[in-house]
PDBQT receptor file of N, H, CA, C and O in Angstrom, charges set to zero:
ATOM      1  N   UNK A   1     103.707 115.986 103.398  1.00  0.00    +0.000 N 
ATOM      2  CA  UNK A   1     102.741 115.130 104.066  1.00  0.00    +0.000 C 
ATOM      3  C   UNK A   1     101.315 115.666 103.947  1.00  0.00    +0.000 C 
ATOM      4  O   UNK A   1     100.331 114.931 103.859  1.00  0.00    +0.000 OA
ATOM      5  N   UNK A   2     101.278 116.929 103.952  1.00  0.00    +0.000 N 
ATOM      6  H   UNK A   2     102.077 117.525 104.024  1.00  0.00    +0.000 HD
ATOM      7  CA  UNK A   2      99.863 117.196 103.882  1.00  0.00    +0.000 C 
ATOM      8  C   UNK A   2      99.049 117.449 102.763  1.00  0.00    +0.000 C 
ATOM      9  O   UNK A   2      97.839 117.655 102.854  1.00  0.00    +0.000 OA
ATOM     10  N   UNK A   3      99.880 117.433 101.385  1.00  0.00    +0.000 N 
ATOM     11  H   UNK A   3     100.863 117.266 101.312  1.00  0.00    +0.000 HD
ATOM     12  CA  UNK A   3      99.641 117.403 100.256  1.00  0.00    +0.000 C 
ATOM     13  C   UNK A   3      99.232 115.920  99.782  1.00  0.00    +0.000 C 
ATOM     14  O   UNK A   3      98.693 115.844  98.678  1.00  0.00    +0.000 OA
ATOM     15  N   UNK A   4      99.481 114.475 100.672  1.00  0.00    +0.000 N 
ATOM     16  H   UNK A   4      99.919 114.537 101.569  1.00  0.00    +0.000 HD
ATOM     17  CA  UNK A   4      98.814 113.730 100.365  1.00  0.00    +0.000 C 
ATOM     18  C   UNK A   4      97.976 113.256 100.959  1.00  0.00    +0.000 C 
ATOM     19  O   UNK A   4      97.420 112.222 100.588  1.00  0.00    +0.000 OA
ATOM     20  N   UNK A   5      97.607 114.030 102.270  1.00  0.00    +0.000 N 
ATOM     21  H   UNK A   5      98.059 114.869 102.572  1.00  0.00    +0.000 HD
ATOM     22  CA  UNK A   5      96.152 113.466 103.155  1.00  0.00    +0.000 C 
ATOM     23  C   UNK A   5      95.088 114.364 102.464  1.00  0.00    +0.000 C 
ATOM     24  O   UNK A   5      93.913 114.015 102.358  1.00  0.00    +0.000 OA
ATOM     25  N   UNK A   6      95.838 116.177 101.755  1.00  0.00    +0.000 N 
ATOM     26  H   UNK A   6      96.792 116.462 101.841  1.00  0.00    +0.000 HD
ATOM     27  CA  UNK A   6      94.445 116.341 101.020  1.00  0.00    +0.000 C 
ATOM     28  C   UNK A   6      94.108 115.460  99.717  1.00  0.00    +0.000 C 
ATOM     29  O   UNK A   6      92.944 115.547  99.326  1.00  0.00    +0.000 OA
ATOM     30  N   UNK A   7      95.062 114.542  98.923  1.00  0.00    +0.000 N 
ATOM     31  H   UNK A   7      96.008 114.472  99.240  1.00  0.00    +0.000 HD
ATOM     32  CA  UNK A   7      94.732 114.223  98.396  1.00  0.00    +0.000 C 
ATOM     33  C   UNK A   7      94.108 112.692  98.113  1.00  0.00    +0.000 C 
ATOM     34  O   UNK A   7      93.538 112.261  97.111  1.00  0.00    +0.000 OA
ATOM     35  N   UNK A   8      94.421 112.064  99.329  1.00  0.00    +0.000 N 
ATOM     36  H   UNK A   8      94.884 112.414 100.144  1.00  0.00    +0.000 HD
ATOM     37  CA  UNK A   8      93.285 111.032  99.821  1.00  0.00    +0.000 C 
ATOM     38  C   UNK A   8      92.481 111.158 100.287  1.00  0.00    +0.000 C 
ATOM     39  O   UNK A   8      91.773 110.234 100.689  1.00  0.00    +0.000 OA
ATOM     40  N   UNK A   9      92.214 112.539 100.455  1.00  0.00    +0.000 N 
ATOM     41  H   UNK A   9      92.790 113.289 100.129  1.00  0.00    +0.000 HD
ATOM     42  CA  UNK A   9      90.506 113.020 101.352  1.00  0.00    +0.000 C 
ATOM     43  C   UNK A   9      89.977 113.223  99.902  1.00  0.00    +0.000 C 
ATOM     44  O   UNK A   9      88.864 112.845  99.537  1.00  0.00    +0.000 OA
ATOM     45  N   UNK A  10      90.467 113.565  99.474  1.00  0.00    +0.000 N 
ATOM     46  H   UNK A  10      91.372 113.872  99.770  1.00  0.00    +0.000 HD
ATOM     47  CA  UNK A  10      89.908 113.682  97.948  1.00  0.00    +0.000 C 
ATOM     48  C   UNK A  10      89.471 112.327  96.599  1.00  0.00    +0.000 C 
ATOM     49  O   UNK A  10      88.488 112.111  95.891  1.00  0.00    +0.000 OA
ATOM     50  N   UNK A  11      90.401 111.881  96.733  1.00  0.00    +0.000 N 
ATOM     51  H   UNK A  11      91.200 112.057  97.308  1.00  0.00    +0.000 HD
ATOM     52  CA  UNK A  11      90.313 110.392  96.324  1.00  0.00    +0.000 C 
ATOM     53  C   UNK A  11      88.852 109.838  97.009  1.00  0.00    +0.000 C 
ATOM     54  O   UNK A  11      87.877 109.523  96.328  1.00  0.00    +0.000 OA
ATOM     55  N   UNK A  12      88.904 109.785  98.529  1.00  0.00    +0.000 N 
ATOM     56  H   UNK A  12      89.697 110.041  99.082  1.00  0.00    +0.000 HD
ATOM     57  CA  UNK A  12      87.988 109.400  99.300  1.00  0.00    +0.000 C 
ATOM     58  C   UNK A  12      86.621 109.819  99.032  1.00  0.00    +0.000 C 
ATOM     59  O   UNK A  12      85.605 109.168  99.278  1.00  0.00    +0.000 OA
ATOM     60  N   UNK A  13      86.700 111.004  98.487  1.00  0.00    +0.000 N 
ATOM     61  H   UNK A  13      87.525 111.533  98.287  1.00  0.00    +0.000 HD
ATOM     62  CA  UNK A  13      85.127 111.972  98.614  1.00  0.00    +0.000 C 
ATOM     63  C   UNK A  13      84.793 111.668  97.170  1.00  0.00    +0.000 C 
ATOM     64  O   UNK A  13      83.571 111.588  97.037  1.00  0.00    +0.000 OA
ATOM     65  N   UNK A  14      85.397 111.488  96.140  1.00  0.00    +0.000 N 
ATOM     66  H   UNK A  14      86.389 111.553  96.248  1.00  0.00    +0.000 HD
ATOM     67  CA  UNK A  14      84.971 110.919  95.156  1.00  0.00    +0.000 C 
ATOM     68  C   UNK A  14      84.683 109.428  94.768  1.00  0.00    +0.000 C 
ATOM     69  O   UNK A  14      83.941 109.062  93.857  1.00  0.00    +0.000 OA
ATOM     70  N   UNK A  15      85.412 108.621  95.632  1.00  0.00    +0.000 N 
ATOM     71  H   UNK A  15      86.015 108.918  96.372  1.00  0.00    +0.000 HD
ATOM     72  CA  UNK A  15      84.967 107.209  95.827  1.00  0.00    +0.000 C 
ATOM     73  C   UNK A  15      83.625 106.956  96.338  1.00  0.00    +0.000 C 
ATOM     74  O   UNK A  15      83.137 105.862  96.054  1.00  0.00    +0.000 OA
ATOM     75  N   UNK A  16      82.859 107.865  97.125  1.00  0.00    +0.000 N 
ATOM     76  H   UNK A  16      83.255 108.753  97.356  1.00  0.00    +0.000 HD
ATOM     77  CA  UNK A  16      81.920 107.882  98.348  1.00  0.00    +0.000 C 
ATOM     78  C   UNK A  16      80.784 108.732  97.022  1.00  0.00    +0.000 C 
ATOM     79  O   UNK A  16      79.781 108.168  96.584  1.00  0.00    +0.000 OA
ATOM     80  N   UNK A  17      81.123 109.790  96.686  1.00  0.00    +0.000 N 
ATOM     81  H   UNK A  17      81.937 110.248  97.042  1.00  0.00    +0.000 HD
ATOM     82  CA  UNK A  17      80.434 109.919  95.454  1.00  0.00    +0.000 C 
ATOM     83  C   UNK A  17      80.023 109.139  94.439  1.00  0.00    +0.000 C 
ATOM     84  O   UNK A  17      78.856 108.978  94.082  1.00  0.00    +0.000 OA
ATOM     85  N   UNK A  18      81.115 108.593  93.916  1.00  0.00    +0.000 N 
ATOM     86  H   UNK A  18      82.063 108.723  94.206  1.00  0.00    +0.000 HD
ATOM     87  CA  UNK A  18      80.747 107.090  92.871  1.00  0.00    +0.000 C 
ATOM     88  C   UNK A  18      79.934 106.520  93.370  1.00  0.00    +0.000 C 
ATOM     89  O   UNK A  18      78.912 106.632  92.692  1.00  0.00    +0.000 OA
ATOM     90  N   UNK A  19      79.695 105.607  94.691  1.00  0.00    +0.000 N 
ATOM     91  H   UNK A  19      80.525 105.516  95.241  1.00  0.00    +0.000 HD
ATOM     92  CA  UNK A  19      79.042 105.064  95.323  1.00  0.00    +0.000 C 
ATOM     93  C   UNK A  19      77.816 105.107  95.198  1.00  0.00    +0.000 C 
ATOM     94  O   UNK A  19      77.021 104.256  94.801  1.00  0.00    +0.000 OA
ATOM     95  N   UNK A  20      77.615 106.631  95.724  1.00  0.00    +0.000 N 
ATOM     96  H   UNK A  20      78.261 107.322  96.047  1.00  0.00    +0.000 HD
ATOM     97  CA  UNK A  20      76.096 107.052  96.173  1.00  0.00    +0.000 C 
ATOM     98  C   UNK A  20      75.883 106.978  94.604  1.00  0.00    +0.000 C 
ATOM     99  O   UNK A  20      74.890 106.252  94.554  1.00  0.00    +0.000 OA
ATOM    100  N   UNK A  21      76.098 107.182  93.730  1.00  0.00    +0.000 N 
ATOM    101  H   UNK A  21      76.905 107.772  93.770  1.00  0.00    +0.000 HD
ATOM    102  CA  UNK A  21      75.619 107.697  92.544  1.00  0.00    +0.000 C 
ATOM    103  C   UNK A  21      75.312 106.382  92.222  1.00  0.00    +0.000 C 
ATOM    104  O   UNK A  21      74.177 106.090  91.844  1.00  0.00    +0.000 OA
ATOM    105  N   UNK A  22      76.124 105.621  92.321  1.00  0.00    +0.000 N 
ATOM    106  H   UNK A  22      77.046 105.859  92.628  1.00  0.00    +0.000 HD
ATOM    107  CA  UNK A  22      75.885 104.124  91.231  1.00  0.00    +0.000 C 
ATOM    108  C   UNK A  22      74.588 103.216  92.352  1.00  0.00    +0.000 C 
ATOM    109  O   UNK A  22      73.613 102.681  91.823  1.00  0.00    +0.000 OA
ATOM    110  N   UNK A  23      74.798 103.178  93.887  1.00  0.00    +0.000 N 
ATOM    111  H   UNK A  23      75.590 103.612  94.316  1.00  0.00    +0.000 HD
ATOM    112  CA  UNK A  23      74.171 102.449  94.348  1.00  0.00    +0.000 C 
ATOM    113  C   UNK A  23      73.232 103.499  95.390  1.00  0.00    +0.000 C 
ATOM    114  O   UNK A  23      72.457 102.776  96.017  1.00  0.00    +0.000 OA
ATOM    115  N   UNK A  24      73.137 104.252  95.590  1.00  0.00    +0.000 N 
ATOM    116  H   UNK A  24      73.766 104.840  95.081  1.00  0.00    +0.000 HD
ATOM    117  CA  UNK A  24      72.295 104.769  96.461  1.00  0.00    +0.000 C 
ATOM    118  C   UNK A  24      73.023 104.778  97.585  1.00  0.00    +0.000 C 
ATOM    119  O   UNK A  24      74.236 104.589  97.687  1.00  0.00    +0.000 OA
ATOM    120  N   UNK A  25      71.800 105.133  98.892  1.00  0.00    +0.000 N 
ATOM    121  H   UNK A  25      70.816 105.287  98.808  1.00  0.00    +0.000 HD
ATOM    122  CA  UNK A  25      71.991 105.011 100.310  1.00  0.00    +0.000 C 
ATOM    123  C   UNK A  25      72.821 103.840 100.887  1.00  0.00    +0.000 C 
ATOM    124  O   UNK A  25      73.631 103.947 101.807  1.00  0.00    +0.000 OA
ATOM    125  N   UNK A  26      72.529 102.789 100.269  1.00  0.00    +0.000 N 
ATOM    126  H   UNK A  26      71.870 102.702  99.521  1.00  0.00    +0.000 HD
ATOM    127  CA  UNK A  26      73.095 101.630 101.082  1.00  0.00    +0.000 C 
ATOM    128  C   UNK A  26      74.157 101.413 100.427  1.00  0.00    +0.000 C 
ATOM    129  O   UNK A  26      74.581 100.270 100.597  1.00  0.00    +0.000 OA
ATOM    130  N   UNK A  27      75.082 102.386  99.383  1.00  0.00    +0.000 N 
ATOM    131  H   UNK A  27      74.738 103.315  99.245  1.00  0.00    +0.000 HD
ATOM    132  CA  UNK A  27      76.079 102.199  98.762  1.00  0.00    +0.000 C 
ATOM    133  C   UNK A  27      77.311 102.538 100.145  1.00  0.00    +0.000 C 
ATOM    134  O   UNK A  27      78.405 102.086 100.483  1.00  0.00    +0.000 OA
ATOM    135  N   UNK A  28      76.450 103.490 100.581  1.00  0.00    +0.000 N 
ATOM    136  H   UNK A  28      75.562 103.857 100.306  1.00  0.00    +0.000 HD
ATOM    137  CA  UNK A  28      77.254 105.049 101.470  1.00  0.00    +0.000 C 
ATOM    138  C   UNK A  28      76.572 103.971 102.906  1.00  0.00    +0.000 C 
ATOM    139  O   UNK A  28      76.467 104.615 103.950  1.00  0.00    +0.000 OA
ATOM    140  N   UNK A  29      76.357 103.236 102.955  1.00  0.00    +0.000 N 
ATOM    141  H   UNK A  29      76.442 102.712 102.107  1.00  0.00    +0.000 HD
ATOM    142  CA  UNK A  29      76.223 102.850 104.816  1.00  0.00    +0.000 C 
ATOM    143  C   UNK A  29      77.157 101.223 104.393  1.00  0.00    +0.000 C 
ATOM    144  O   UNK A  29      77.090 100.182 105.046  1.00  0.00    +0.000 OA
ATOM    145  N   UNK A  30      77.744 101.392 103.488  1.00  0.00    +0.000 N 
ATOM    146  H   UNK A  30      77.799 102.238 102.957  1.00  0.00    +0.000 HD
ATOM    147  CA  UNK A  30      78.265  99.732 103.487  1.00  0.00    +0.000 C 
ATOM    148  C   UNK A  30      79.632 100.290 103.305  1.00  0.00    +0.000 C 
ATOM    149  O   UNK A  30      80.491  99.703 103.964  1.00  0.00    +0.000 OA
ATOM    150  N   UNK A  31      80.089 101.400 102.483  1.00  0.00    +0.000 N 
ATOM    151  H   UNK A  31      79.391 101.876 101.948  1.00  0.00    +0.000 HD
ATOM    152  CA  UNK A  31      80.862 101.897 102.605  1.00  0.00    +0.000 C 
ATOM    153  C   UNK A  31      81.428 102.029 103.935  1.00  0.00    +0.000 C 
ATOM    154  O   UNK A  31      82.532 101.562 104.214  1.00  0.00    +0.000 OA
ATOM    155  N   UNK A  32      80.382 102.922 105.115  1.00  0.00    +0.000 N 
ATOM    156  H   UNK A  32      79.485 103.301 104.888  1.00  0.00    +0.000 HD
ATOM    157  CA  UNK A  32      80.700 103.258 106.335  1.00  0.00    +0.000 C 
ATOM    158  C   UNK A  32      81.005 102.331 107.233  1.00  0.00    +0.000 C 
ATOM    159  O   UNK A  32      81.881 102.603 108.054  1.00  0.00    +0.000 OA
ATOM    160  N   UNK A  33      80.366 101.071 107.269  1.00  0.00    +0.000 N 
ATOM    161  H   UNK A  33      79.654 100.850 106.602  1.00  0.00    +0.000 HD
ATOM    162  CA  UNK A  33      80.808  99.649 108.246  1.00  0.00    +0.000 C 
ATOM    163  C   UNK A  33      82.312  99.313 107.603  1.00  0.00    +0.000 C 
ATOM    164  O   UNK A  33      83.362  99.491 108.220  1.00  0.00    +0.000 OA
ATOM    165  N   UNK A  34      82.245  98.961 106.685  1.00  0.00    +0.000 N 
ATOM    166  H   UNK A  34      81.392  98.816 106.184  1.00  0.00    +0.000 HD
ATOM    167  CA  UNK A  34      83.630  98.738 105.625  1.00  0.00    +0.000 C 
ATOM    168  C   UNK A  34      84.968  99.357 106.701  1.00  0.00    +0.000 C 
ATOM    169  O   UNK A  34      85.909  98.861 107.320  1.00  0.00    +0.000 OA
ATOM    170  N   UNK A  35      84.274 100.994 106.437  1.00  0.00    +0.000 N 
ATOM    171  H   UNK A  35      83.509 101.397 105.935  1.00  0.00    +0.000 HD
ATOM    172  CA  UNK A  35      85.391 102.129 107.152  1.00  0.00    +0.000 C 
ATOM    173  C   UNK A  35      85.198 101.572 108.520  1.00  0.00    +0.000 C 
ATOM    174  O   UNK A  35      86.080 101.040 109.195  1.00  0.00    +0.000 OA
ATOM    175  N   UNK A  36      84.385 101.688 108.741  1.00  0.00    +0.000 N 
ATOM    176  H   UNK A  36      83.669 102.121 108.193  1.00  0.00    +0.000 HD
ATOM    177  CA  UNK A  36      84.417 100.971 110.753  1.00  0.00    +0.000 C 
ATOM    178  C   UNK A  36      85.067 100.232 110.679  1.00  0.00    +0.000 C 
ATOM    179  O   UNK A  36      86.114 100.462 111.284  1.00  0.00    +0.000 OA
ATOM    180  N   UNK A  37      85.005  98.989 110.015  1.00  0.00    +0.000 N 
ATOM    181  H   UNK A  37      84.154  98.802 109.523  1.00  0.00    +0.000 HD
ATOM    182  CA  UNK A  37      85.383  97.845 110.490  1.00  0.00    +0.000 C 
ATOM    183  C   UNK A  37      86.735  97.912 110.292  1.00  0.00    +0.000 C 
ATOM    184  O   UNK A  37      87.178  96.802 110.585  1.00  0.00    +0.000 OA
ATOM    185  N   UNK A  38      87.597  98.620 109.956  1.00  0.00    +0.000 N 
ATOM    186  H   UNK A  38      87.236  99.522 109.718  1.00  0.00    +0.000 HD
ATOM    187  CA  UNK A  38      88.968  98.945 109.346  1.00  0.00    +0.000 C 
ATOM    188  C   UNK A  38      89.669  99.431 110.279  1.00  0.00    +0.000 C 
ATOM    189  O   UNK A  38      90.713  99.088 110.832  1.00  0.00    +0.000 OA
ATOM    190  N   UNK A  39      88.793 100.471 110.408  1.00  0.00    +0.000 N 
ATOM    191  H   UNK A  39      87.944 100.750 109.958  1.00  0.00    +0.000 HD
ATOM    192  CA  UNK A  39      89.519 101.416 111.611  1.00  0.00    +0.000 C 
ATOM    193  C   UNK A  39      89.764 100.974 112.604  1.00  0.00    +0.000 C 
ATOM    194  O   UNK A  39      90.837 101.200 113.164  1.00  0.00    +0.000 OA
ATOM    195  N   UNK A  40      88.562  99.996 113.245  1.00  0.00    +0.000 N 
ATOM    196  H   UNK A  40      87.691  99.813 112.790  1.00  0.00    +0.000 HD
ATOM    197  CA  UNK A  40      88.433  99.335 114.357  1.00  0.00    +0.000 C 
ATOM    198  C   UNK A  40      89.091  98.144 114.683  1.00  0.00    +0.000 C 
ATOM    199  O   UNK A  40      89.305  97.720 115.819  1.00  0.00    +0.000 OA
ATOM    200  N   UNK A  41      89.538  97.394 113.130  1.00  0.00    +0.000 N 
ATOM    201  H   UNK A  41      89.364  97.738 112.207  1.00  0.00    +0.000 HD
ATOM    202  CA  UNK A  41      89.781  95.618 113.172  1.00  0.00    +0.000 C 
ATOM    203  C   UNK A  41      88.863  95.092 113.470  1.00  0.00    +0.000 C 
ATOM    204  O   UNK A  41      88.916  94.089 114.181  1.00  0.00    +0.000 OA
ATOM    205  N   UNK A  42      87.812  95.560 113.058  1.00  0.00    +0.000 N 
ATOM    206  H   UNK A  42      87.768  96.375 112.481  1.00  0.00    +0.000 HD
ATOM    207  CA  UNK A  42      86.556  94.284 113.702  1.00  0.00    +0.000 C 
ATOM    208  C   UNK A  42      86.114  93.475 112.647  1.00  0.00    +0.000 C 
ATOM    209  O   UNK A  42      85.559  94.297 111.918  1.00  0.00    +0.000 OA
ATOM    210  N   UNK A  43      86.005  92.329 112.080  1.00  0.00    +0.000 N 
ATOM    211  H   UNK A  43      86.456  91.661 112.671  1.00  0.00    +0.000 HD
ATOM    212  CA  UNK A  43      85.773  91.455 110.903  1.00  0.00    +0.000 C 
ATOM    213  C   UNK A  43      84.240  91.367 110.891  1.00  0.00    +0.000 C 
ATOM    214  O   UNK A  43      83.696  91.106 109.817  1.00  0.00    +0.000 OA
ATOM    215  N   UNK A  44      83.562  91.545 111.893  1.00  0.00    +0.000 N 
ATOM    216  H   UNK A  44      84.003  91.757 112.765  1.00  0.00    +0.000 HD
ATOM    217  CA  UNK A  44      82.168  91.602 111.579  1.00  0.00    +0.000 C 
ATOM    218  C   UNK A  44      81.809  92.922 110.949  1.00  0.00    +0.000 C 
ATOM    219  O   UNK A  44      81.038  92.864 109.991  1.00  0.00    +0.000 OA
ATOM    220  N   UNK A  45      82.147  93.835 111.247  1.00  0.00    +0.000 N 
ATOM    221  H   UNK A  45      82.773  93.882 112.024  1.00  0.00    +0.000 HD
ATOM    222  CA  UNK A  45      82.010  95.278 110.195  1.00  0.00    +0.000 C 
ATOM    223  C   UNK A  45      82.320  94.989 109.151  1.00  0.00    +0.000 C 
ATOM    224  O   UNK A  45      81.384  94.857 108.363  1.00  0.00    +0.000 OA
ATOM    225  N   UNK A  46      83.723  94.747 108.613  1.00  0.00    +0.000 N 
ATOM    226  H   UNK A  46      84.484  94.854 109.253  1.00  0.00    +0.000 HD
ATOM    227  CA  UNK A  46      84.174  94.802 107.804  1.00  0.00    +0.000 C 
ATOM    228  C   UNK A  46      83.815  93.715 106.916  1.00  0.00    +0.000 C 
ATOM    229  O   UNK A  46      84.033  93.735 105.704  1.00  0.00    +0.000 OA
ATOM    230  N   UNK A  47      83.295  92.825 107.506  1.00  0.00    +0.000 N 
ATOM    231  H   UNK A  47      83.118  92.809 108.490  1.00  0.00    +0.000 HD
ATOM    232  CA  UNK A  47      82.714  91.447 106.550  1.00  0.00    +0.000 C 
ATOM    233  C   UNK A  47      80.882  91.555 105.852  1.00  0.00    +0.000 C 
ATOM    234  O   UNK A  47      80.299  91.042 104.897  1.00  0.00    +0.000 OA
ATOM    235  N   UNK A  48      80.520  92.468 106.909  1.00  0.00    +0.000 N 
ATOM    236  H   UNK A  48      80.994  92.884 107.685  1.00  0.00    +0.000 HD
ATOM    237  CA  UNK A  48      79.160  93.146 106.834  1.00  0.00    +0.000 C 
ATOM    238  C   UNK A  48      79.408  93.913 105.504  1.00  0.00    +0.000 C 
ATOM    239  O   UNK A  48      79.155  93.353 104.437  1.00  0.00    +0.000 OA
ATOM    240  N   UNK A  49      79.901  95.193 105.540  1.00  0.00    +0.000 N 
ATOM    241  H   UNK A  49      80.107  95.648 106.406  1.00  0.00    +0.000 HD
ATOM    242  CA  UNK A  49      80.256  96.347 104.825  1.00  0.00    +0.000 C 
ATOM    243  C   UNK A  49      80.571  95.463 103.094  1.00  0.00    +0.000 C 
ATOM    244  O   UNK A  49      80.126  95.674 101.966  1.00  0.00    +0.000 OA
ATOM    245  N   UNK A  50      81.450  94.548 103.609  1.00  0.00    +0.000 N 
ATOM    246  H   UNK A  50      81.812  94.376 104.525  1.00  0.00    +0.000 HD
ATOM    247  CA  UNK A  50      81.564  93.984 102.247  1.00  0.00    +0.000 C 
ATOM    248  C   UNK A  50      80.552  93.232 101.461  1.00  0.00    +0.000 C 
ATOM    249  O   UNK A  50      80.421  93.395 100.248  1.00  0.00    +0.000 OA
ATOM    250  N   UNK A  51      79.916  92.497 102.088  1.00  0.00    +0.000 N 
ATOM    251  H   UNK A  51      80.022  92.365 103.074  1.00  0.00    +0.000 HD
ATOM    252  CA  UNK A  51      78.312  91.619 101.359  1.00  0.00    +0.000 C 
ATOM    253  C   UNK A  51      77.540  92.444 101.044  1.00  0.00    +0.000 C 
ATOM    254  O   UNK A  51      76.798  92.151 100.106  1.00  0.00    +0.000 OA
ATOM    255  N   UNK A  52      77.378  93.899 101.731  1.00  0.00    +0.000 N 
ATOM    256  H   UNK A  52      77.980  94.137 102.494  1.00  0.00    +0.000 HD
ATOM    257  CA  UNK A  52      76.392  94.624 101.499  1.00  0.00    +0.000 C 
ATOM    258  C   UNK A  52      76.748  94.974 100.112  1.00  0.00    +0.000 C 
ATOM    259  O   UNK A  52      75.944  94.855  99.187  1.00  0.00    +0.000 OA
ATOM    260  N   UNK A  53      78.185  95.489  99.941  1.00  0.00    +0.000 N 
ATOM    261  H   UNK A  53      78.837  95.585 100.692  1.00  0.00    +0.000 HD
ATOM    262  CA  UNK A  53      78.486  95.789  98.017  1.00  0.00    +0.000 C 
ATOM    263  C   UNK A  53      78.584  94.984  97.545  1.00  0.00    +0.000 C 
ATOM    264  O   UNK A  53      77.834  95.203  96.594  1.00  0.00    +0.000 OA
ATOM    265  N   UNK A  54      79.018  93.922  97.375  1.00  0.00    +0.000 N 
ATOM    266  H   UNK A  54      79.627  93.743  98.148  1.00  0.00    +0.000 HD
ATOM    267  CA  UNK A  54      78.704  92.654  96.850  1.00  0.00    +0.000 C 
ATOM    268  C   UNK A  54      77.582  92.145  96.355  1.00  0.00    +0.000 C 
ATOM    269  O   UNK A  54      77.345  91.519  95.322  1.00  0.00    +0.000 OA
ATOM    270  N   UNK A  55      76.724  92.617  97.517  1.00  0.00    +0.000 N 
ATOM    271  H   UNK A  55      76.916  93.126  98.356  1.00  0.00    +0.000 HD
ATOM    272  CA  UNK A  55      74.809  92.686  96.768  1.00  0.00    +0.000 C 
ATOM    273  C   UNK A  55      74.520  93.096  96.484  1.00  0.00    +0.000 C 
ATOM    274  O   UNK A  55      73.462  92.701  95.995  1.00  0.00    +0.000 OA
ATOM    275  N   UNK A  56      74.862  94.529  96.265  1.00  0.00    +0.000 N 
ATOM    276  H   UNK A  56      75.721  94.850  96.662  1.00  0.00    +0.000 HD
ATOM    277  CA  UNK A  56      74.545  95.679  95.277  1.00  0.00    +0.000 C 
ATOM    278  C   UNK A  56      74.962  95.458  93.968  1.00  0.00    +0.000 C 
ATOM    279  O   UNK A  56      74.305  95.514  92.929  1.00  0.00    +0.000 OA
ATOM    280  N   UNK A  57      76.292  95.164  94.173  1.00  0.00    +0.000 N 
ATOM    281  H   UNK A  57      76.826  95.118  95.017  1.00  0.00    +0.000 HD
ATOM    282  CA  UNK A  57      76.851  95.088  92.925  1.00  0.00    +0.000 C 
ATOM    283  C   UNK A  57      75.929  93.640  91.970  1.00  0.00    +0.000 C 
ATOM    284  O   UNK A  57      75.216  93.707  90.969  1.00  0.00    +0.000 OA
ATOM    285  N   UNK A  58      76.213  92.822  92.545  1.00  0.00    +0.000 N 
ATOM    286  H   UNK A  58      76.792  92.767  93.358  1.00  0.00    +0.000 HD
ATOM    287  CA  UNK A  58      75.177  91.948  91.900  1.00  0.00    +0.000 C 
ATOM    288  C   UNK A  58      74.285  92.213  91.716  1.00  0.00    +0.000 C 
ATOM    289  O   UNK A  58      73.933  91.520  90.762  1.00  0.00    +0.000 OA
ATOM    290  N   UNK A  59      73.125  93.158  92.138  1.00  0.00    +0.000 N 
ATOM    291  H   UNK A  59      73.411  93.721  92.914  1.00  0.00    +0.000 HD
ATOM    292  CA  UNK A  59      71.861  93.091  91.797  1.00  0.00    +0.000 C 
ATOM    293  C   UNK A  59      71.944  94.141  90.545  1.00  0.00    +0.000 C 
ATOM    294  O   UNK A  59      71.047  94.036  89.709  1.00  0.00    +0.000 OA
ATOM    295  N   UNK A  60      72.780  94.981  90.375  1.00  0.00    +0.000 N 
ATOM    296  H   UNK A  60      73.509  95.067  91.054  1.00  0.00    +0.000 HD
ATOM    297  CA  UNK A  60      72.481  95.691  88.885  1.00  0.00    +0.000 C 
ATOM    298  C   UNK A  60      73.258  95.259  88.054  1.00  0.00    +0.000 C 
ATOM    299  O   UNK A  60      73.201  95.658  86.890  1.00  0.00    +0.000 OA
TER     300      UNK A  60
């Protein structure tokens, strides 16, 4: 078991890396509502978190 939470913390920290790298700051705070809104069940986070990459992604 703990050989695969380090290795989704890992997965994770390189996903969050990609991010920042490809989109900047607001790659890594859309990411973070995304994660809120998940954790939490809240669809306004999680619906937030998602348009925000969605507009990123579209704009480059």
């Amino acid at each position: 078991m703990p050989v695969a939470e380090i290795a989704l913390a890992v997965v994770g920290l390189g996903v969050e890396q990609l991010v920042q790298w490809r989109f900047g700051p607001m790659g890594v705070m859309a990411l973070v509502l995304l994660g809120i809104g998940l954790r939490a069940r809240s669809s306004t986070y999680t619906s937030l978190g998602a348009v925000v990459l969605v507009l990123l992604m579209v704009q480059s």
